[in-house]
Each structure stands twice: as structure tokens, then as C-alpha cells.
C-alpha positions in Angstrom: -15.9 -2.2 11.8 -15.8 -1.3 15.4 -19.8 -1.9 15.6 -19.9 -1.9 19.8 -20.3 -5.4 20.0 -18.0 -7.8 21.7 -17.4 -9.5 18.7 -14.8 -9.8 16.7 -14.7 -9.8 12.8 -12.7 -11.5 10.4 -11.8 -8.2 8.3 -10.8 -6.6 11.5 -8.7 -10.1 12.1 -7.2 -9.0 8.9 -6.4 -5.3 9.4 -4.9 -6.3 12.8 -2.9 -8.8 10.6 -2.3 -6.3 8.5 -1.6 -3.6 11.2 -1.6 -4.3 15.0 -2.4 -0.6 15.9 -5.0 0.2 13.1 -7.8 -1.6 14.8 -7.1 0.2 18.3 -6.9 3.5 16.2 -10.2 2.6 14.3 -11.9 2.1 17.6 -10.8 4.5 19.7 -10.5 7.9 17.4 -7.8 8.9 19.1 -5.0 10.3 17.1 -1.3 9.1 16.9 0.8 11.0 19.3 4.7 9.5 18.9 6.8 10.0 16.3 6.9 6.6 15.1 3.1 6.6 15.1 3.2 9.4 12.5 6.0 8.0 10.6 3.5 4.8 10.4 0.8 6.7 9.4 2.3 8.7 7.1 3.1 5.7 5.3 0.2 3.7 5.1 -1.3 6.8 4.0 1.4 6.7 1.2 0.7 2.9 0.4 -3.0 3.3 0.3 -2.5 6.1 -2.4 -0.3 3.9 -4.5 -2.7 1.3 -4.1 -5.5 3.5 -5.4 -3.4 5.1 -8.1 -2.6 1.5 -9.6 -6.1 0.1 -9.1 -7.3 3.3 -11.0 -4.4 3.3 -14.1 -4.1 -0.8 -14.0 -2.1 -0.6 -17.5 0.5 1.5 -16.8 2.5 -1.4 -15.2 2.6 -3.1 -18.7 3.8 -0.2 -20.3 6.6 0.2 -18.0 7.6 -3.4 -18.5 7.3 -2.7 -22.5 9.8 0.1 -22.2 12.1 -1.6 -19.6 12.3 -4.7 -22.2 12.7 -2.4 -25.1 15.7 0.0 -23.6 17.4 -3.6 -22.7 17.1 -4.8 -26.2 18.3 -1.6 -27.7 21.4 -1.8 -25.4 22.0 -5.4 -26.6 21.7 -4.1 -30.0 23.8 -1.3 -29.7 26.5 -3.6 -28.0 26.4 -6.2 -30.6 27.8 -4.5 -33.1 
């Protein structure tokens, strides 16, 4: 991304779908400098993490749902009687 030519690529079409600003920020180096800047930083920072913990531990999402479905069928057991 950012080669130096005049073109434009489709997967920086998509990150400035994605994210208007992350393509000037990829090309320029320059550092956010307003608070809302941060605060966007910040939390694509947080969502790539996320993205990257669930990519790396892809069954813990079932397990969740198992317990979720099992606490709701023990409540409808418990208030069935």
C-alpha cells in the first residue's frame, strides 16, 4: 500500500471504505494530533485486537453459545417446577 505510484488500489479502496483517514495516515506517517483522532485510533487498535484474539481462539464463540443455551435451559427448568 502507498507504493509512490499514482495509482490507486482496490485494498486501499477498501481501507478508505473501511476508514476515510487510514489511507492518508498510511501515506503520510504523520501521527494523529486531535482528540477524536486518538479516540479513533485507539479504537481500531482495540478492534483489530479482538479481531486477532478471535481469529486465534475461533471456538471459544461456541462455547459461549453452549453455556448461554445451557444457563437458559436450567432457568426454564428451575421455573417449571
Amino acid at each position: 500500500m502507498g507504493s509512490g505510484t499514482p495509482w490507486t488500489t482496490p485494498s486501499e479502496l477498501a481501507e478508505h471504505e473501511f476508514c476515510p483517514r487510514a489511507l492518508h495516515y498510511h501515506r503520510t506517517r504523520e501521527a494523529p494530533t486531535s482528540r477524536s483522532a486518538v479516540a479513533g485510533t485507539t479504537f481500531h487498535r482495540r478492534q483489530l485486537g479482538a479481531e486477532r484474539w478471535r481469529s486465534d481462539h475461533p471456538g471459544w464463540g461456541w462455547v459461549a453459545l453452549a453455556a448461554g443455551v445451557t444457563l437458559v435451559g436450567v432457568a426454564l427448568a428451575i421455573l417449571a417446577r
